[in-house]
RODO-2510 file (C-alpha; in nm, 4 decimals, decimal comma):
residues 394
     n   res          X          Y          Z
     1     x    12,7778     7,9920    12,6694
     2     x    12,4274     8,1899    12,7717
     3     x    12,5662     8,4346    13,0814
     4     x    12,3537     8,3729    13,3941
     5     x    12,2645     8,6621    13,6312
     6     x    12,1794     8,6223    13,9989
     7     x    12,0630     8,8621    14,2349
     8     x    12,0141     8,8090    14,5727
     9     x    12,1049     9,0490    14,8729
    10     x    12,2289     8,6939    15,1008
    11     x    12,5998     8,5911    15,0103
    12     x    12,5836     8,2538    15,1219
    13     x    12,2858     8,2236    14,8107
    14     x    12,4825     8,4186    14,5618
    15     x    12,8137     8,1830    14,6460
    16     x    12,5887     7,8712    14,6533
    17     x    12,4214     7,9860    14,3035
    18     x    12,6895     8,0893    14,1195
    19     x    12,9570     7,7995    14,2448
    20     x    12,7193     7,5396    14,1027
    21     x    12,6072     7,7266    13,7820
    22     x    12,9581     7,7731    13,6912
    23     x    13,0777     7,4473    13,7543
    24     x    12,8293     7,3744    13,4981
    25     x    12,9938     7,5733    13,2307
    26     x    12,7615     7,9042    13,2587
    27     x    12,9001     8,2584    13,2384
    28     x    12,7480     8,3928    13,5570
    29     x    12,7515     8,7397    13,6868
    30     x    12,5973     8,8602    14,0311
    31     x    12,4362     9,1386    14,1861
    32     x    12,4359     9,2322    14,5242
    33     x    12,0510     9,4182    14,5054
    34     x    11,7656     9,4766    14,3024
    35     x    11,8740     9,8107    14,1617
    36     x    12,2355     9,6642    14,0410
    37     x    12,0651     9,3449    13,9392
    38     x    11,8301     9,5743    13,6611
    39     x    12,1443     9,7703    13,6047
    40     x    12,3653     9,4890    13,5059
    41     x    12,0711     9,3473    13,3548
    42     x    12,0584     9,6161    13,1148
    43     x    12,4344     9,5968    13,0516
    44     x    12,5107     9,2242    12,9527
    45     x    12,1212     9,1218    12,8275
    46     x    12,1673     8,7766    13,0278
    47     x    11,9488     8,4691    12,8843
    48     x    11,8184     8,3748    13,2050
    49     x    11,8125     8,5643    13,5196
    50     x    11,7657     8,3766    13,8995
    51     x    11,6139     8,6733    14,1527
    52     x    11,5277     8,6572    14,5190
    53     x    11,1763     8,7681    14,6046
    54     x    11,2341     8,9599    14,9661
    55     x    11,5110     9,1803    14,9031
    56     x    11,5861     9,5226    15,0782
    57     x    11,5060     9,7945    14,8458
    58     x    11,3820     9,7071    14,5248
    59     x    11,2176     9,3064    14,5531
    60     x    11,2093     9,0890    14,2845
    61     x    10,8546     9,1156    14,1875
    62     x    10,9869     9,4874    14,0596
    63     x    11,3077     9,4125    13,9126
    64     x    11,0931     9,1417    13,6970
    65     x    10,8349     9,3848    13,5974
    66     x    11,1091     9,6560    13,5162
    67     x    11,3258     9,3677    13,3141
    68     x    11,0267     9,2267    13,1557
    69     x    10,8973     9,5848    13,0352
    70     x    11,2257     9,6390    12,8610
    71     x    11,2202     9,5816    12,4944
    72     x    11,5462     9,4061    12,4847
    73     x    11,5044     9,1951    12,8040
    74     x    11,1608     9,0936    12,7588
    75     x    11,2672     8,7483    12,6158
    76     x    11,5506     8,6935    12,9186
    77     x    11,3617     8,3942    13,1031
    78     x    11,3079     8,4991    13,4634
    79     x    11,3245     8,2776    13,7434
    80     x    11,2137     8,3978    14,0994
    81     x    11,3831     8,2733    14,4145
    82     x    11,1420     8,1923    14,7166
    83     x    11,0081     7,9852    15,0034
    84     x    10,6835     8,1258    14,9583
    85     x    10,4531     7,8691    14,8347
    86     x    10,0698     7,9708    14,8359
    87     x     9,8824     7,9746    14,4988
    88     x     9,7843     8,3410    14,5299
    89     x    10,2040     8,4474    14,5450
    90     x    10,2601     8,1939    14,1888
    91     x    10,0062     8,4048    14,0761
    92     x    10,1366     8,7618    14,2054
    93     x    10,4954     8,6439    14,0696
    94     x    10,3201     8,5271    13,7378
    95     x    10,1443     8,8790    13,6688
    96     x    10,5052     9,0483    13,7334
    97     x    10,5795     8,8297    13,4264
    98     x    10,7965     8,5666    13,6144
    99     x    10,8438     8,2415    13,4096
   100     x    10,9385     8,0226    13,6475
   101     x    11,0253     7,9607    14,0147
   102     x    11,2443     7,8150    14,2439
   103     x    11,1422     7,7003    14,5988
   104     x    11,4060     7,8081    14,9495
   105     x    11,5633     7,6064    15,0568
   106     x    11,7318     7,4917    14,7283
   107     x    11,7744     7,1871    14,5469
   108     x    12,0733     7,1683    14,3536
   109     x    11,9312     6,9139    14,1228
   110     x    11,6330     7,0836    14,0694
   111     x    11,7956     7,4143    14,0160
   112     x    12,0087     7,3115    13,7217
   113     x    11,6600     7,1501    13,5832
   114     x    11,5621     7,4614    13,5847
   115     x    11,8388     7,6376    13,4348
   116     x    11,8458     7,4429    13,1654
   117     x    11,4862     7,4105    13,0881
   118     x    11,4623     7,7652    13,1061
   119     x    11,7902     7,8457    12,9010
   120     x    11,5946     7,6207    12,5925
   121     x    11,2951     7,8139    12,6211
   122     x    11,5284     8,1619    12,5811
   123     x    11,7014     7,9927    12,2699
   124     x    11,3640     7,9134    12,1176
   125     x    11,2763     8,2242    12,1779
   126     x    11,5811     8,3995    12,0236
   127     x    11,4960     8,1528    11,7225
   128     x    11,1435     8,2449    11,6561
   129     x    11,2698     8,6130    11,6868
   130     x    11,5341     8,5766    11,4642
   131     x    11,2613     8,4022    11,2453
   132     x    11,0371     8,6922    11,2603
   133     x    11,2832     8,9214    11,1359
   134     x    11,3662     8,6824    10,8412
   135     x    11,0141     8,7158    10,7571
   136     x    10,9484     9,1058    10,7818
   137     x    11,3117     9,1531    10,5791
   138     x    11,1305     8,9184    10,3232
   139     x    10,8067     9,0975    10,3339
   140     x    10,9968     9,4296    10,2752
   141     x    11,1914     9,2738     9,9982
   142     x    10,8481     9,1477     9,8190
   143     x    10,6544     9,4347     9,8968
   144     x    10,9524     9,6440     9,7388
   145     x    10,9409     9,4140     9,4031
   146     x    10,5754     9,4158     9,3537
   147     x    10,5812     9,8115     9,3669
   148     x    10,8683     9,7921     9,1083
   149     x    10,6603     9,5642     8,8917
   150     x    10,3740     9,7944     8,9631
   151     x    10,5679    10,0850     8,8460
   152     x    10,6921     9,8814     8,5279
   153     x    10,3759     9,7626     8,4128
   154     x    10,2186    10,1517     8,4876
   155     x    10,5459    10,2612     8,2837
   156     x    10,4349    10,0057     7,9778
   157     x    10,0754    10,1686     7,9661
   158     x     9,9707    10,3980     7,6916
   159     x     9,9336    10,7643     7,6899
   160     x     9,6462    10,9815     7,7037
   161     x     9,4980    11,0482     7,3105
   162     x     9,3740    11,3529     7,2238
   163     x     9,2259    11,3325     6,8888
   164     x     8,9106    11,2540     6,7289
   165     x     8,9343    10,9595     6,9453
   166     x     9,0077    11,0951     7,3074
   167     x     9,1202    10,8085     7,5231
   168     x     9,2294    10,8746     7,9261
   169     x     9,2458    10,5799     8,1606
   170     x     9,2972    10,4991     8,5374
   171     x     9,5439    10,1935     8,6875
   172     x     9,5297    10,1670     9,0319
   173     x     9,7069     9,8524     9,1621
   174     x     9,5413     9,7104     9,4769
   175     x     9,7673     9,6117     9,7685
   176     x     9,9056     9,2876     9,5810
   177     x     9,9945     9,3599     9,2282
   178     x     9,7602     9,1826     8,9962
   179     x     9,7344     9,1350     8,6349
   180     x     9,5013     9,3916     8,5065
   181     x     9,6616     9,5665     8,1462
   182     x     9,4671     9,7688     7,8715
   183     x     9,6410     9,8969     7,5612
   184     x     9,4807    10,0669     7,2650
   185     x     9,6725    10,1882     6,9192
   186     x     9,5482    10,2581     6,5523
   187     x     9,5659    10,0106     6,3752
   188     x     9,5133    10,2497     6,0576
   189     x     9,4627    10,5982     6,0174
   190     x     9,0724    10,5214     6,0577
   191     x     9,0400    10,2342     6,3182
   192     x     9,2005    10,1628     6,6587
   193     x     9,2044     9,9037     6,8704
   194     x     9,1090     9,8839     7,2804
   195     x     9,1357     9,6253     7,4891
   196     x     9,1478     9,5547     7,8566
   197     x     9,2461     9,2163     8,0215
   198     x     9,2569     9,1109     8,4085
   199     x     9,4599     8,7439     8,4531
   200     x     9,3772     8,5782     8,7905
   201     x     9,5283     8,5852     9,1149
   202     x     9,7600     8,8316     9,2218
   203     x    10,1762     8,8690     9,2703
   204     x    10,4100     8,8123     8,9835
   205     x    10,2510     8,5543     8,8366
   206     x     9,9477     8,7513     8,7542
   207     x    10,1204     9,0332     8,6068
   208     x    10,3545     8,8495     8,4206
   209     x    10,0888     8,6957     8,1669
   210     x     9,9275     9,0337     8,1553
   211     x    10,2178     9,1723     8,0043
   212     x    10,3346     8,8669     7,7671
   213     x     9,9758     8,9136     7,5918
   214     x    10,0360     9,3267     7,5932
   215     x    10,3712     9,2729     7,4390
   216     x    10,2461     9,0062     7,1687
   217     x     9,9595     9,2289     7,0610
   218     x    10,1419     9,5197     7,0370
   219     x    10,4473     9,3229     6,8165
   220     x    10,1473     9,2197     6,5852
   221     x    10,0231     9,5606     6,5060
   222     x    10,3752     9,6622     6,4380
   223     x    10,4747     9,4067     6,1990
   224     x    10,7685     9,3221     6,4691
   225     x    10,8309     8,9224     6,5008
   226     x    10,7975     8,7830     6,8113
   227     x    10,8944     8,4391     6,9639
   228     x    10,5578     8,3216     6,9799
   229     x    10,3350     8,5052     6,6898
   230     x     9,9707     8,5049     6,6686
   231     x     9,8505     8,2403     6,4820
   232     x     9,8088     8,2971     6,0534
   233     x     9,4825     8,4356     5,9977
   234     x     9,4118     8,6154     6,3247
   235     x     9,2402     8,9593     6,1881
   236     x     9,3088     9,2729     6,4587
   237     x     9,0473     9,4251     6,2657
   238     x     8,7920     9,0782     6,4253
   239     x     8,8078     9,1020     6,8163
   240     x     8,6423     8,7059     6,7577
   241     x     8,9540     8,6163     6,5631
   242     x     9,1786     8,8147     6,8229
   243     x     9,0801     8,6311     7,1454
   244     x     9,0562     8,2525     6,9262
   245     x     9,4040     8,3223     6,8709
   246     x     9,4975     8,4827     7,2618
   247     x     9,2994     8,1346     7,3735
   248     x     9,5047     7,9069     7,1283
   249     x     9,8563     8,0540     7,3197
   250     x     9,7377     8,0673     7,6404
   251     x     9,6136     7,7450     7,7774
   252     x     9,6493     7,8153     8,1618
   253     x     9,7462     7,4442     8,1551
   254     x    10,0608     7,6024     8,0401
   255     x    10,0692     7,9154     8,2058
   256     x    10,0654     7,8074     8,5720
   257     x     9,6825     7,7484     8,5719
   258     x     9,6224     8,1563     8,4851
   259     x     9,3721     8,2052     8,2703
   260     x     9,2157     8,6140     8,1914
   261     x     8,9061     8,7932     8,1022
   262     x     8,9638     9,0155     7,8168
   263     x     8,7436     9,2736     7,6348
   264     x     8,8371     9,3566     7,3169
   265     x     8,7176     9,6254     7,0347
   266     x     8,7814     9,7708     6,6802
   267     x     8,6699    10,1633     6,6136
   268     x     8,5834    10,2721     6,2689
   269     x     8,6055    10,6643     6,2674
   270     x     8,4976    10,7448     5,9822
   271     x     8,1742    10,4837     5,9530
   272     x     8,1480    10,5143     6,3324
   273     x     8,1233    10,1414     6,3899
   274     x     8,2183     9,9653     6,6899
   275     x     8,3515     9,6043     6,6309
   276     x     8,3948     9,3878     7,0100
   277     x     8,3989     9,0855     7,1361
   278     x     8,4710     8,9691     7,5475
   279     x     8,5829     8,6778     7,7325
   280     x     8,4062     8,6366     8,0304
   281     x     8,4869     9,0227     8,1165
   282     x     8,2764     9,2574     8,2646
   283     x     8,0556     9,4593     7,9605
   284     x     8,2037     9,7931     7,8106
   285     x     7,9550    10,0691     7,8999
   286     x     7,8418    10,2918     7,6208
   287     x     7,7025    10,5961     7,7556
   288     x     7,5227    10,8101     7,4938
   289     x     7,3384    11,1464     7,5382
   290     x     6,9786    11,0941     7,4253
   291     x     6,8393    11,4448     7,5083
   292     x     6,9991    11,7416     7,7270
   293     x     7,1517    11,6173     8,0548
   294     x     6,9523    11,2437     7,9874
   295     x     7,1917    10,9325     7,8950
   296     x     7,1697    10,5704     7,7931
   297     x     7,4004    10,3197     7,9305
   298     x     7,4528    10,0275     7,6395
   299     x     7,6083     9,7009     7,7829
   300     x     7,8452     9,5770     7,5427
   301     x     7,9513     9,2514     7,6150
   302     x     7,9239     8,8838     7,3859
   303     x     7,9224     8,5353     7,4933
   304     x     8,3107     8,3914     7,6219
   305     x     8,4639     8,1646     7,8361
   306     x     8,7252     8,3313     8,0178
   307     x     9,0902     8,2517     7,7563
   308     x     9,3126     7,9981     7,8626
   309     x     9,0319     7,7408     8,0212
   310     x     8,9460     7,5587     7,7244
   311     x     9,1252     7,5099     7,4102
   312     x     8,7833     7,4854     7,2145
   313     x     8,6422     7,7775     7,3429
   314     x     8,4298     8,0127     7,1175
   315     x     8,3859     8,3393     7,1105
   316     x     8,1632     8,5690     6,9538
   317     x     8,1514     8,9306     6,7580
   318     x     7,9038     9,2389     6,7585
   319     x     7,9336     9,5702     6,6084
   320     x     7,7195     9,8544     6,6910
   321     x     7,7261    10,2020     6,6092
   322     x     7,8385    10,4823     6,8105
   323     x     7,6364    10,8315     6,8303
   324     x     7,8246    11,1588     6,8133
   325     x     7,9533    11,2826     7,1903
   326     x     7,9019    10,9212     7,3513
   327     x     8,1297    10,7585     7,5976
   328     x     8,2707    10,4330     7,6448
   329     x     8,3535    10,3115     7,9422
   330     x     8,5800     9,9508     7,9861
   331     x     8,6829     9,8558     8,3471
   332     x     8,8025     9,5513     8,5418
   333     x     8,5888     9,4070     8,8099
   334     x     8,7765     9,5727     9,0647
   335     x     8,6234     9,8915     8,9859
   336     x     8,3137     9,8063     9,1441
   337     x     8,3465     9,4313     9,3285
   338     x     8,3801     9,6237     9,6528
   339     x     8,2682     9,5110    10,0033
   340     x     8,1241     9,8290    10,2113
   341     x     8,0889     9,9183    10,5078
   342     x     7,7846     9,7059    10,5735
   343     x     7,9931     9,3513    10,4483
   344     x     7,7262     9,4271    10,1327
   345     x     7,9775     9,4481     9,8328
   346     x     7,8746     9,7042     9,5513
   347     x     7,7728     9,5877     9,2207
   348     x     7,7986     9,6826     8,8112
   349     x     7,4567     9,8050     8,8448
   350     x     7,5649    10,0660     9,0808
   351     x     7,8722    10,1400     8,9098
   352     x     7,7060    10,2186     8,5829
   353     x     7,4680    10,4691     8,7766
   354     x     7,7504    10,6088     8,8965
   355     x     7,8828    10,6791     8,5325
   356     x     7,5829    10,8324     8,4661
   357     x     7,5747    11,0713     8,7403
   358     x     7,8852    11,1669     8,6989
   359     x     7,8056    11,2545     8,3046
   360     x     7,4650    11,4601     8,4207
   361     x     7,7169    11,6700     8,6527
   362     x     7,9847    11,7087     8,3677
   363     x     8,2402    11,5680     8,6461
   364     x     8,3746    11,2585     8,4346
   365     x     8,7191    11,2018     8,4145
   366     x     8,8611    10,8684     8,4994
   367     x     8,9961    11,0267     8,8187
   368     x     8,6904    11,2378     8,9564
   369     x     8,5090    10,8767     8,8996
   370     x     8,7792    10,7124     9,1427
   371     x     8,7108    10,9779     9,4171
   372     x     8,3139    10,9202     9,3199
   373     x     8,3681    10,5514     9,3791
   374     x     8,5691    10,5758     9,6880
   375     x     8,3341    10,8348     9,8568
   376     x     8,0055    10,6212     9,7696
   377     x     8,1484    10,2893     9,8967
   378     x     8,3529    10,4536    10,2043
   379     x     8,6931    10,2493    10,1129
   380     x     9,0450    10,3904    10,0508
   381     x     9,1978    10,0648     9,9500
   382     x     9,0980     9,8076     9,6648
   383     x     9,1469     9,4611     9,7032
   384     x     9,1526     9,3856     9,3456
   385     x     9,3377     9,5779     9,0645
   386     x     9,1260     9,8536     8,9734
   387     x     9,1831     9,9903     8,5797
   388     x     8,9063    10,2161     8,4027
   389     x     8,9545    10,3388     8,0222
   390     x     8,7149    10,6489     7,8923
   391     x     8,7373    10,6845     7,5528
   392     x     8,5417    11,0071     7,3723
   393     x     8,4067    10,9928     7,0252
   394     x     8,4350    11,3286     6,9353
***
């Protein structure tokens, strides 16, 4: 049973009080003042407390402000003992944090009203509580999982190259993990593939997908067999043919309604040819040095529904060639989909300036761009997945 405290300085009130409480079945305690009642208060944590108003020494409007300020009595329902009856003292007793009152002289029916009224408001209290700390262990559980998944799918991501090809890259997961991936291998000693992909939505069941298609791509170029192969005829060395294929296996119809931009491209080193072809991704940026300390930004980017939306979807390759010392540049949205400071969010436009800036002042790497980024649109925090690949043709 939920133990009752009383405190009230008149005996005759405490006997009355506690006689008919516990002939009720309540646990009741008593306290002879205000200072023993927040004493015993903070000993036994009582549901429901019944205090006299006028009280030598410390009154009730006190003890209720001093129980009430307590972390681990603020839920204890508080019921304040008095004849007084104007609106101004409900109000006085109210802003102590009172939750109820009972009128001198008492009613006997009316009191146990009370009590019980005011014990079911404590218990639904104590659920909601109990409740709310269900919820935060959960939250700390999730939030746990989606930074190990983070740290898995950062673990699966390739290594810098340093070669005639140099190849550095940038994942930053936003506060949700999401489902942006890149990848890039040789396919031969002469050409190697790069690709970036960013499924839709966030959690789990963004990342997930991101990593199935990682996983099947990188089985292909292996020779390994997977459970689900890419369909006979696919050509890594044909981005077009690559993301056919991607769209024929996954229909977001069967992948919980995900679907993913991709963009996806095939270097030649030694003819210095670029083969690529995107699905509803932002462009690849080729950045090329056209006279000392002067650059021109290339959009590469074809025509692409996103894969996975429709299973007749086409998609289109380009080639172009790349100049000696350029840059290329392939991101994910959240790179540069960025609200600021005045609710105006920052656009590719802006990004790709950015880029270019950051080549003029020979400050490029993927992480000095990051700290550009951040410092030009005043944010800390990303609300999308934010992954950046810079790859140098030496």
């Amino acid at each position: 049973m939920l133990p009752i405290l009383i405190i009230d300085d008149d005996p005759v009130i405490q006997l009355v009080l506690k006689k008919t409480l516990q002939e009720q079945g309540y646990e009741v305690m008593v306290a002879r003042s205000g200072e023993e009642g927040i004493v015993q208060a903070q000993r036994f944590r009582p549901a429901l407390i019944i205090c006299d108003w006028l009280m030598s020494g410390i009154d009730g409007l006190e003890v209720c402000r001093q129980v009430k300020a307590d972390a681990t009595l603020a839920s204890t329902f508080f019921i304040l003992l008095t004849a007084r009856t104007r609106v101004v003292d409900r109000i006085e007793g109210l802003d102590a944090g009172a939750d109820e009152f009972l009128p001198k002289p008492i009613e006997i029916n009316e009191l146990k009203a009370r009590v019980r009224a005011g014990l079911r408001l404590y218990q639904a209290a104590q659920d909601l509580q109990r409740l709310a700390e269900d919820l935060r262990t959960q939250k700390q559980r999730l939030e746990t999982e989606l930074a190990e998944a983070a740290e898995y799918v950062r673990s699966i991501l390739p290594a810098p190259l340093t070669d005639s090809v140099a190849i550095d890259s940038l994942f930053l997961p936003s506060r949700q993990l999401g489902g942006d991936c890149f990848d890039y291998y040789w396919l031969d000693a002469d050409s190697i593939a790069i690709y970036l992909l960013d499924v839709s939505g966030h959690g789990l069941g963004a990342a997930l997908p991101s990593v199935s298609v990682q996983n099947l791509l990188r089985w292909s170029t292996t020779g390994h067999h997977s459970s689900q192969p890419l369909p006979t005829g696919t050509n890594l060395y044909q981005p077009d043919t690559v993301l056919k294929a991607l769209n024929a296996i996954f229909q977001m119809s069967q992948q919980n309604q995900r679907y993913f931009t991709i963009w996806y491209g095939v270097y030649n080193r030694q003819n210095r040819q670029l083969a690529y072809a995107s699905a509803g991704h932002p462009p690849a940026v080729l950045l090329s040095e056209t006279a000392p300390g002067k650059f021109e930004a290339k959009r590469l980017k074809t025509l692409g529904m996103p894969i996975g939306m429709f299973a007749d979807s086409e998609f289109v390759g380009e080639r172009c060639q790349v100049n000696v010392s350029s840059t290329l540049y392939v991101f994910s949205d959240g790179v540069y989909e960025i609200r600021q400071p005045d609710h105006k969010t920052w656009n590719l436009d802006g990004f790709i300036d950015l880029l270019i800036e950051c080549h003029q002042q020979t400050i490029d790497r993927p992480a000095h761009i990051l700290e550009r980024v951040r410092s030009r649109c005043r944010t800390d925090a990303f609300e999308d997945d934010c992954s950046l690949l810079q790859v140098k043709f030496r």
